[in-house]
C-alpha positions in Angstrom: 7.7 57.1 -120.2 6.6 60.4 -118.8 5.4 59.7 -115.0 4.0 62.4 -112.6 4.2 63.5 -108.7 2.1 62.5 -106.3 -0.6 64.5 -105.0 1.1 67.7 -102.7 -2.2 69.0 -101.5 -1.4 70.4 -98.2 2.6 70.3 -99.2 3.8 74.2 -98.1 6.4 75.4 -100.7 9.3 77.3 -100.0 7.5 78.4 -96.1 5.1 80.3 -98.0 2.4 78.4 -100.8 0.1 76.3 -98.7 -0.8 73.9 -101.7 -4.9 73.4 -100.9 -6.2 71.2 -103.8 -5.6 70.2 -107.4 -7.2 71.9 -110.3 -5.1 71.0 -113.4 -3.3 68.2 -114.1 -1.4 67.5 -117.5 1.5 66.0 -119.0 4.3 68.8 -118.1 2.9 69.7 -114.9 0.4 69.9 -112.0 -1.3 72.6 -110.9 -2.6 73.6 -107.2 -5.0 76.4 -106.2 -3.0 77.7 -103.0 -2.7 80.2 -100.5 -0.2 82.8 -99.7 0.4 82.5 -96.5 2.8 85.5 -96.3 0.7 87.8 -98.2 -3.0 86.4 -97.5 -4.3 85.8 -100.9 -5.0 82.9 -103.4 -3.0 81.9 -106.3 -1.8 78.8 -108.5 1.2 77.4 -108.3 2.6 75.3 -111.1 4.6 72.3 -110.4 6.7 70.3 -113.1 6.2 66.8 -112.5 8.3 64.5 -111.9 8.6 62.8 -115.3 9.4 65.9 -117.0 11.9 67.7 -114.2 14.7 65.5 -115.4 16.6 67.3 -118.0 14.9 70.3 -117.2 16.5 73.6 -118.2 16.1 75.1 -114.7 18.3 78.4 -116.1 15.8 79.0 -119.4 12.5 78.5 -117.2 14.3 81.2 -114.6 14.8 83.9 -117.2 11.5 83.6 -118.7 9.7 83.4 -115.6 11.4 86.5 -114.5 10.9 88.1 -117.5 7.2 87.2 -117.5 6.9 88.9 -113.6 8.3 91.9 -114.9 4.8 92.5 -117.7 1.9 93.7 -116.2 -1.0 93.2 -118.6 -4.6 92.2 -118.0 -4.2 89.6 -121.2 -1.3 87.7 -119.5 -1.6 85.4 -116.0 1.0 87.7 -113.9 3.7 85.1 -113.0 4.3 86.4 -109.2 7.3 84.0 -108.0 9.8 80.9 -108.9 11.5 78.4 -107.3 12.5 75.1 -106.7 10.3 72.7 -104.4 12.0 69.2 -103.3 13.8 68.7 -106.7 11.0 70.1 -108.7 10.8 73.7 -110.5 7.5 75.2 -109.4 6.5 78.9 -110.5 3.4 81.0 -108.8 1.0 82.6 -110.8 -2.3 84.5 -110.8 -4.9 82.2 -109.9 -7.7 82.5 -112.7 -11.0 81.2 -111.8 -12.8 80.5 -115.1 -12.7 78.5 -118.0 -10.5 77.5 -121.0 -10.8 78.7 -124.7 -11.3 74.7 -125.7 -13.8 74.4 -123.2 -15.6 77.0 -124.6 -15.1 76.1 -128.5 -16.7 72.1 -127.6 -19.4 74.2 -125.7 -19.9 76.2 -129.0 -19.0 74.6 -131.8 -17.7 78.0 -133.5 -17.8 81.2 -132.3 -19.8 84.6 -133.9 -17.1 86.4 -135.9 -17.3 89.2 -133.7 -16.5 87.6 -130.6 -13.8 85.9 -132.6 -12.2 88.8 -133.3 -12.6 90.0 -130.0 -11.2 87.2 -128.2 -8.1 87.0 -130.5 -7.4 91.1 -129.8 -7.2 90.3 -126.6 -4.7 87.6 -127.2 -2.3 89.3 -129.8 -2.6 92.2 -127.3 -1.0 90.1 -124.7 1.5 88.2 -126.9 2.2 92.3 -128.0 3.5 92.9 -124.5 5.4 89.9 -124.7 7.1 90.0 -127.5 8.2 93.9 -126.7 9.8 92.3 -124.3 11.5 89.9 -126.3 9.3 86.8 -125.2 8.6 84.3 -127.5 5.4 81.9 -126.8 5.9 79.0 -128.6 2.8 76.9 -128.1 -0.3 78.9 -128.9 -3.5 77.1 -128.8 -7.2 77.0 -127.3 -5.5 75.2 -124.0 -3.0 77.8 -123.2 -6.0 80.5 -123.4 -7.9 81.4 -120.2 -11.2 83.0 -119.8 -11.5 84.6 -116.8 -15.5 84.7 -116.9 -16.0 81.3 -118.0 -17.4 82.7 -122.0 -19.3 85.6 -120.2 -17.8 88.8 -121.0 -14.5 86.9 -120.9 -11.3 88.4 -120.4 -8.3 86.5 -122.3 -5.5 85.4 -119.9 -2.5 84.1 -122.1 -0.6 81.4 -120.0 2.8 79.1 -119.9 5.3 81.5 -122.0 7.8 79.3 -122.3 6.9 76.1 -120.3 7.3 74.0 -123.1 10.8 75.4 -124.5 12.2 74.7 -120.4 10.6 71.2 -120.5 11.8 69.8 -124.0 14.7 71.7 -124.7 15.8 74.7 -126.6 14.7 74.5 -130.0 17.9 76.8 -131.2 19.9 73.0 -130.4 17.7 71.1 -132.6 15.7 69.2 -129.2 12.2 67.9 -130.3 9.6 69.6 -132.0 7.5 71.1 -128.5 4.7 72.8 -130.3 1.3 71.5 -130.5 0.9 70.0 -134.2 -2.6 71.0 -134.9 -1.3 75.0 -134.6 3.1 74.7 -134.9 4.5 77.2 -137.3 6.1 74.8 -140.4 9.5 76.8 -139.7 9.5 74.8 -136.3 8.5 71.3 -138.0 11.8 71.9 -139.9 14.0 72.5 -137.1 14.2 76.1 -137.1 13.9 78.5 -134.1 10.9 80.2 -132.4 10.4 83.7 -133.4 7.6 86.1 -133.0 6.5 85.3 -136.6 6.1 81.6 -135.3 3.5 83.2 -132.6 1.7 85.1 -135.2 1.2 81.7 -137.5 -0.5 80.3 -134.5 -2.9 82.8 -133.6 -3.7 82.7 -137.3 -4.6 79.0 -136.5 -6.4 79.7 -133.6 -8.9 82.7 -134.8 -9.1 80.3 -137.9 -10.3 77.6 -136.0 -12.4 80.1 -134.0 -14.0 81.4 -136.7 -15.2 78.1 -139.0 -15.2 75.7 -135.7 -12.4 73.3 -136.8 -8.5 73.8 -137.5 -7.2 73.9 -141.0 -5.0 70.4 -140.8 -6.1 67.2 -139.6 -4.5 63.4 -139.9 -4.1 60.3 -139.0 -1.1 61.5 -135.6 0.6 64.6 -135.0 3.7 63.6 -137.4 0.7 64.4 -140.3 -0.7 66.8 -139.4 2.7 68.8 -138.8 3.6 67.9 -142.7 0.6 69.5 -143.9 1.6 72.5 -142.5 4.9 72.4 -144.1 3.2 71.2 -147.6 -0.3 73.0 -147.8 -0.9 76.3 -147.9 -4.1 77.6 -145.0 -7.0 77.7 -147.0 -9.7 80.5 -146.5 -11.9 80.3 -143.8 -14.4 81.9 -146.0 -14.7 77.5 -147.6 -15.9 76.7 -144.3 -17.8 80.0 -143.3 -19.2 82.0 -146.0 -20.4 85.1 -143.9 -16.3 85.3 -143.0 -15.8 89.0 -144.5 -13.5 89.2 -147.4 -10.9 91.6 -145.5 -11.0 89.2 -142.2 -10.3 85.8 -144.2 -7.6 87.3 -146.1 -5.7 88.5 -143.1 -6.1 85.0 -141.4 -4.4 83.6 -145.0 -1.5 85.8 -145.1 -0.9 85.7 -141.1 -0.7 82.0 -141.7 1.7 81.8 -144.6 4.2 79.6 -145.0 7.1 81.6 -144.8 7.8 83.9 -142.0 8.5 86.6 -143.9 5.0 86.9 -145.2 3.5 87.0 -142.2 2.8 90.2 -139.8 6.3 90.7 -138.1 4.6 90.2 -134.4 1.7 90.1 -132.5 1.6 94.0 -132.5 1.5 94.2 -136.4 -1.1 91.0 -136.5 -3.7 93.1 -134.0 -3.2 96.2 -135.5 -4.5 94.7 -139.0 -7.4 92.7 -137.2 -8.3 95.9 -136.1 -8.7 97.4 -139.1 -10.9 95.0 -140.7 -14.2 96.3 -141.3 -17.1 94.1 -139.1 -20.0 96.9 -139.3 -21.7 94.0 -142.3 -21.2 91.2 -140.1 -24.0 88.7 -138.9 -24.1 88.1 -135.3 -25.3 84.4 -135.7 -23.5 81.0 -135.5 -23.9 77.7 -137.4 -23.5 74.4 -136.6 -20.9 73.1 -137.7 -18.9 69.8 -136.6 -17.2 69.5 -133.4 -13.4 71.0 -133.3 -11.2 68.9 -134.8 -9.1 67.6 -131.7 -5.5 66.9 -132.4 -2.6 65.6 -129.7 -2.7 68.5 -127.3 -0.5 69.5 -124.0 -3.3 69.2 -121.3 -4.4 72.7 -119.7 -7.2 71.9 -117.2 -8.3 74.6 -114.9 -10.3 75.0 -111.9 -14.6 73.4 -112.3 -16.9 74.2 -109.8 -17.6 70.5 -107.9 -21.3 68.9 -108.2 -23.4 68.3 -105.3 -22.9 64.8 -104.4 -25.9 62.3 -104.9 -25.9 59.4 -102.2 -27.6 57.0 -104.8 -25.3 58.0 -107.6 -22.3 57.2 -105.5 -23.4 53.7 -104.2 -24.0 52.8 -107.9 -20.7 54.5 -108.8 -18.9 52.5 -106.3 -20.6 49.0 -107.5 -19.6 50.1 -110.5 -15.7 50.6 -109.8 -15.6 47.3 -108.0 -16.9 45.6 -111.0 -13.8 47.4 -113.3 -11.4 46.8 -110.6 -11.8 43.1 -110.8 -12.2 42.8 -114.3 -8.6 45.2 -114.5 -7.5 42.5 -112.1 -7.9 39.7 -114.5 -6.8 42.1 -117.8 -3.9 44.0 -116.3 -1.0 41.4 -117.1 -3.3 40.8 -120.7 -2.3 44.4 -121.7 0.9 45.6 -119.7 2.6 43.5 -122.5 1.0 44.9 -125.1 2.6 48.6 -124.3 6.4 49.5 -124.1 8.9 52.8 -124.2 9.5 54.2 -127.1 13.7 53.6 -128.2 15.4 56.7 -129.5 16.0 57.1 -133.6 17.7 60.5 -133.0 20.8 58.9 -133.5 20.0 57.3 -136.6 20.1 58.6 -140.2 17.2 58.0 -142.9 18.9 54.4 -144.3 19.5 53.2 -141.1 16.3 54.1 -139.3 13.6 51.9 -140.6 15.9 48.9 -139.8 16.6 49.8 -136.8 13.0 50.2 -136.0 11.5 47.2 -137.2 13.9 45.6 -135.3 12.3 46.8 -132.5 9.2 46.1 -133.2 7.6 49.2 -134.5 6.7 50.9 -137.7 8.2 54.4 -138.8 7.1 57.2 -140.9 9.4 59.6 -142.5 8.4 63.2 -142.9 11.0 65.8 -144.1 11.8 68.9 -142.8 14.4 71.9 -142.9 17.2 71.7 -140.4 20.0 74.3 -140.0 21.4 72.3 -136.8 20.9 68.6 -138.0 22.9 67.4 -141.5 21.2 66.5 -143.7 19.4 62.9 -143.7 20.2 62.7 -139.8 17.1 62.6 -137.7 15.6 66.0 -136.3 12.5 64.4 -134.3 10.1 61.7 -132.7 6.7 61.4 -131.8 6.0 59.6 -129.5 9.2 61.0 -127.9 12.3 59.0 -126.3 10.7 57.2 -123.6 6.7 57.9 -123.9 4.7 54.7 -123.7 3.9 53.4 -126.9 2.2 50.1 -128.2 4.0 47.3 -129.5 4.3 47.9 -133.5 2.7 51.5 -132.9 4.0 54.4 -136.2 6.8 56.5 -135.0 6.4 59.4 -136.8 10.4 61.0 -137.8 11.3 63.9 -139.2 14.6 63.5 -141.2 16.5 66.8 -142.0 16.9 67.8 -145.6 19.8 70.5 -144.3 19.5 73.8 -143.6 16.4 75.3 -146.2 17.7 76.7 -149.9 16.5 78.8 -151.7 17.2 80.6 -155.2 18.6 84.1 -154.9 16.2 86.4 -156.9 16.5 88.3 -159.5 16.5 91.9 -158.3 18.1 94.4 -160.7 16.5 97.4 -161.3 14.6 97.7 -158.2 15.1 99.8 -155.5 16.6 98.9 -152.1 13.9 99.0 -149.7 12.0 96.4 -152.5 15.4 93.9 -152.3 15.3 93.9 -148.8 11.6 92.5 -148.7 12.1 90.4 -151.2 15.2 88.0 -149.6 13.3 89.1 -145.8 10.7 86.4 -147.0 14.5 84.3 -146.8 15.5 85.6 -143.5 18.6 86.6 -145.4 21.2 89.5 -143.6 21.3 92.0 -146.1 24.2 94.5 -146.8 24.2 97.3 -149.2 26.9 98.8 -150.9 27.0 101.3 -154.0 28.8 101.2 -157.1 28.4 103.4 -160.1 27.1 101.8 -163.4 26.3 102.9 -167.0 23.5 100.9 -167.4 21.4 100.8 -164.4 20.3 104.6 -163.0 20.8 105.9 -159.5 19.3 104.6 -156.5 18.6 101.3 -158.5 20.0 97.5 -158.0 22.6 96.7 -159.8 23.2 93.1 -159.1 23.3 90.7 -156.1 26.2 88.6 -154.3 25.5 85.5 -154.3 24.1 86.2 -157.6 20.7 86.2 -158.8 19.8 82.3 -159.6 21.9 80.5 -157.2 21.0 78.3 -154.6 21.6 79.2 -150.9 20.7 78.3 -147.5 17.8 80.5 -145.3 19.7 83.0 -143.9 22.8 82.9 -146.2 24.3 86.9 -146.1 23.6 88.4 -148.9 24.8 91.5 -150.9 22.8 94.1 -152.9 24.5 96.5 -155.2 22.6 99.8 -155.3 23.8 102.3 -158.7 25.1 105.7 -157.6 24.6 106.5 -161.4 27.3 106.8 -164.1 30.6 107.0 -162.6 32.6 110.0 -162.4 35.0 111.8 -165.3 38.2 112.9 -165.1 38.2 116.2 -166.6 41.1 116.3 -169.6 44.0 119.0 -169.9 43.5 121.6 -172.4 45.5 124.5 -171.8 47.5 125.5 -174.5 44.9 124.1 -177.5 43.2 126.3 -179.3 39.8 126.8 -178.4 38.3 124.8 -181.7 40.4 121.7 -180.6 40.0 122.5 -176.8 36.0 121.7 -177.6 36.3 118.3 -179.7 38.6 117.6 -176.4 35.6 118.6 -173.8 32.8 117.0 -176.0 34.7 113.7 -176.6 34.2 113.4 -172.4 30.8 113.6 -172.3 31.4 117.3 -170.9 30.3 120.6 -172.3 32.3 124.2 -173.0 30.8 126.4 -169.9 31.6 130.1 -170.1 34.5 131.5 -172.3 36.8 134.6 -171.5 39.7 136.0 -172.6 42.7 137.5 -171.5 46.5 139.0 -173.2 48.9 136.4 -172.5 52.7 137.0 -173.7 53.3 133.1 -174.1 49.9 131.8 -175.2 49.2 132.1 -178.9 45.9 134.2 -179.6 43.1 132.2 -180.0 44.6 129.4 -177.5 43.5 128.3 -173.8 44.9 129.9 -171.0 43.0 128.3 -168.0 40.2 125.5 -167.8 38.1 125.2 -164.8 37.6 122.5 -163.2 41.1 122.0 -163.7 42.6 118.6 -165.5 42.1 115.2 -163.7 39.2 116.7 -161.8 36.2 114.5 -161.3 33.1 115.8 -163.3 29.8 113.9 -164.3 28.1 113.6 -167.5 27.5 116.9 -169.1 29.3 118.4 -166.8 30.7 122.4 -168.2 34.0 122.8 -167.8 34.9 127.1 -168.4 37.7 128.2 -170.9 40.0 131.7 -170.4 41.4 131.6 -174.6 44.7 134.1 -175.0 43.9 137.5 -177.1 47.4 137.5 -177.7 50.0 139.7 -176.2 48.9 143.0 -174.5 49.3 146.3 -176.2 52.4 148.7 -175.7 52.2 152.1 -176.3 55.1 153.3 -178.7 56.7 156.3 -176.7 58.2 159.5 -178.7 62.0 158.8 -179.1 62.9 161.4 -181.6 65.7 163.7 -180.6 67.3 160.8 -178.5 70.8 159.7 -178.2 70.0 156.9 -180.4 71.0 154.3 -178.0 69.1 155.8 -175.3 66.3 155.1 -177.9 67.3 151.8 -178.4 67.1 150.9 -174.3 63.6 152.6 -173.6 62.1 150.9 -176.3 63.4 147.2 -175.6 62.3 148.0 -172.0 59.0 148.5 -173.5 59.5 145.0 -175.2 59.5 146.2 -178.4 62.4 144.5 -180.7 63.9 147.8 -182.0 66.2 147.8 -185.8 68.6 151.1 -186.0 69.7 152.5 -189.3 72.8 155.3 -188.7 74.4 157.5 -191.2 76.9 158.0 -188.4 78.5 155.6 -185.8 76.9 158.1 -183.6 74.1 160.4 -183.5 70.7 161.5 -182.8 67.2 159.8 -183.2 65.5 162.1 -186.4 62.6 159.6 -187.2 61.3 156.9 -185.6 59.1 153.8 -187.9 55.7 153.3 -185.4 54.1 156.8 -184.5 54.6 158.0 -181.0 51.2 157.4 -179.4 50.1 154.6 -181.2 49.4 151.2 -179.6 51.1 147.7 -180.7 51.7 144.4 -179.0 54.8 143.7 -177.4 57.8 142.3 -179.5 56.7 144.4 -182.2 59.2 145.7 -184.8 60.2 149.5 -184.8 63.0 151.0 -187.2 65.4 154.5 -185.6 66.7 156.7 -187.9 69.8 158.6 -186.1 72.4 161.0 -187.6 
């Protein structure tokens, strides 16, 4: 059962924050308007209480309230110092004399849309700064929201970044659900982490709630109305408010979907939309619609002006309280009994916990939910939580873990890469590209998926896409030495085409054959590729020289020099060249045939 410190008014903390009186009271912490003593000024210091220090995760709340001192932005209550105060974490903040948001919504019913939209600008403007510095909020809702001028003119003043995750536990472990139900993100009910897309959801909430005067979800307890986040989809606001503009209720719709991915990526993305939502048509008017649906919240009070005091009022006040304290004298032991501390099912699985809780005394109801830390059928979370009073045979609401969340891989062939990746973001999958050539699918396209496209996987599961490079490359053949004719076929029978042609003598190449290829054989080429051909004209020409009057072996050698296969006929062993058979002068291709005549 969560218990709390006693009044410090007057305490000083740490030689420094003269704690004058308390202005908020809830069920993490207590908080006192104080003085500075060092540096003469006012400001509110924030002490866990005493219930909720045990367990605390002193190092978490440290680094986030450091991180939170280091912003400086007029939508988020500066957070000036941190420490620890007689066993209990205490941080400093700006002191923010005004008014909450809830205060303001059961003043109003609903606000104008304009000053909806105005409100939540201010608020996604200082969850922006936030979340560029890597904060996460966790528990967005009208109790967390300060106005500074009490509804008039208000400036926004976002507050506890944080608080909750320090108190309950890091969600990343699989601790208890610390969002409030009426606005929690249905990736949280399920186990998962806090991300800036959680944030978004619940401002979505918020300016819906803003906007037609009630929240989307209600039930019976907060174990409910968390499943109907996880089950429904957000309706329009338009349903509840029909002057909502068409542009404004659609943003609200897709900023509250229920998959992350969906959803703008951060506060940043979220305002910059808002923004652009066209209001110049919009009626400045509000409706009366019922009362704000009021779901289990974390208590935010903040500083009220105190009433003059009526003498009269107070001596019937105090007859009155003398009255109530004897008649709580005679009931006190009637209902003590009746109440008792809630016993932990987080050990139990879902076949095991309603026994065990009947045992007990109390009824249970199971809602499911995604867990990636918790197997599957063991319990994720309570509510009440371990230890809160509760009433004999009270509903503890569980959620029991259905495993880490699955999902089919989709089918994605034939679109392009930056179209995958949004398509398995929505699945917070890792995504790695590689290429491959294909036949079938063209360039720049997908190919195909690992795992493949149909098969069930966790949220998150890696997954591989497959982009085409296009058809994969040739390997150009050899043919040097065919003749051009056949050299072609060759080419064509690749997918390749005959580029330019030239020709050149060659003394080993048959005429009419190739020579050279270029690219040369086994180079890679693509589809239609040219490959260029050098074909042989045959042997180059020789001219015959004049060997008449020559010793006719002198003949003989000048002419084979030449290349020219020479035949002799002699009417003497010996003698002189007197007619030769190819005309001096005249041009023929080596290894030609030429006949001597010597006497």
């Amino acid at each position: 059962m969560t218990t709390t410190t006693g009044d410090l008014t007057g305490a000083l903390v740490d030689g420094r924050y003269r704690l004058k009186r308390l202005i908020a009271q809830g069920g993490m912490a207590d908080v006192y308007e104080s003085h500075d003593e060092r540096l003469d000024r006012t400001v509110a210091v924030k002490i866990i209480t005493a219930g909720r220090s045990h367990g605390f995760d002193l190092k978490a709340f440290t680094h986030e309230a450091r991180t939170i001192a280091r912003l400086s932005h007029p939508n988020v209550v500066a957070v000036f110092d941190q420490g620890v105060h007689e066993g209990l974490p205490y941080v400093v903040m700006e002191y923010v004399p005004g008014t909450t948001l809830r205060d303001l919504l059961n003043r109003r019913r609903r606000l104008r849309i304009d000053e909806a939209v105005e409100l939540c600008s201010q608020l996604l403007d200082g969850l922006q700064a936030a979340h560029d510095a890597g904060l996460v909020h966790r528990d967005i809702k009208p109790e967390n929201i300060l106005l500074k001028n009490g509804g008039r003119g208000d400036r926004v003043k976002v507050v506890d970044f944080g608080l909750a995750e320090a108190v309950h536990g890091d969600r990343d472990t699989g601790g208890p659900l610390v969002a409030t139900a009426a606005y929690v993100a249905p990736e949280l009910v399920g186990g998962k982490p806090a991300t800036t897309a959680s944030d978004v959801y619940s401002s979505a909430i918020l300016l819906y709630e803003l906007l037609t005067g009630e929240v989307p979800f209600d039930g019976p307890d907060s174990g409910a109305v968390a499943r109907r986040h996880v089950e429904e989809d957000v309706p329009s606001p338009q349903l509840k408010t029909p002057d909502v503009p068409e542009g404004l209720a659609e943003l609200v719709v897709s900023a509250a979907s229920r998959r992350p991915g969906s959803r703008p990526v951060d506060a940043g993305a979220f305002l910059r939309r808002l923004q652009a939502v066209d209001l110049r048509h919009v009626p400045g008017t509000t409706g009366q619609v019922p009362r704000p649906t009021r779901a289990v919240q974390t208590t935010m009070v903040v500083d009220h002006p105190k009433a003059k005091r009526n003498w009269k009022a107070l001596v019937t006040l105090g007859l009155i309280a003398a009255v109530l304290v004897s008649v709580a004298a005679a009931g006190w032991w009637i209902g003590i009994g009746r109440y008792t501390s809630t016993p932990s099912l987080l050990d139990q699985d879902r076949e095991s916990v309603e026994a065990y809780a009947e045992e007990r005394g109390f009824e249970v109801e199971l809602v499911d939910g995604y867990s990636s830390s918790v197997p599957a059928g063991g319990v994720v979370s309570q509510d009440p939580e371990v230890g809160d009073r509760i009433r004999q045979g009270a509903t503890i609401t569980v959620v029991v873990s259905l495993g880490p969340e699955r999902y089919s891989v989709p089918d994605l062939a034939g679109q392009s890469e930056d179209d995958a990746r949004s398509a398995l973001a929505a699945f917070d999958a890792e995504v790695t590209v590689e290429h491959e050539y294909s036949t079938e699918v063209e360039k720049d396209a997908v190919t195909r998926t690992d795992p493949p496209a149909g098969e069930e996987v966790k949220s998150g599961t890696p997954v591989t896409v497959y982009v085409s490079d296009g058809m994969p490359p040739l390997n150009v053949p050899d043919v040097v030495g065919l003749a051009q004719a056949d050299a072609t076929t060759a080419l064509e029978a690749e997918g390749l085409v005959v580029g330019a042609v030239s020709q050149r003598h060659s003394d080993t190449i048959p005429e009419g054959s190739v020579i050279e290829q270029s690219p040369g054989a086994d180079a890679p080429a693509g589809p239609g590729d040219a490959v260029d051909l050098v074909v042989s004209s045959g042997p180059e020409p020789v001219e015959v020289p004049d060997v008449v009057g020559m010793d006719v072996e002198e003949a003989k050698d000048t002419l084979e020099a030449l290349g020219f296969t020479v035949k002799t006929a002699q009417i003497w062993f010996t003698g002189t060249v007197f007619e030769q058979s190819l005309d001096p002068g005249s041009e023929h291709p080596k290894g030609s045939e030429i006949w001597l005549w010597a006497r």
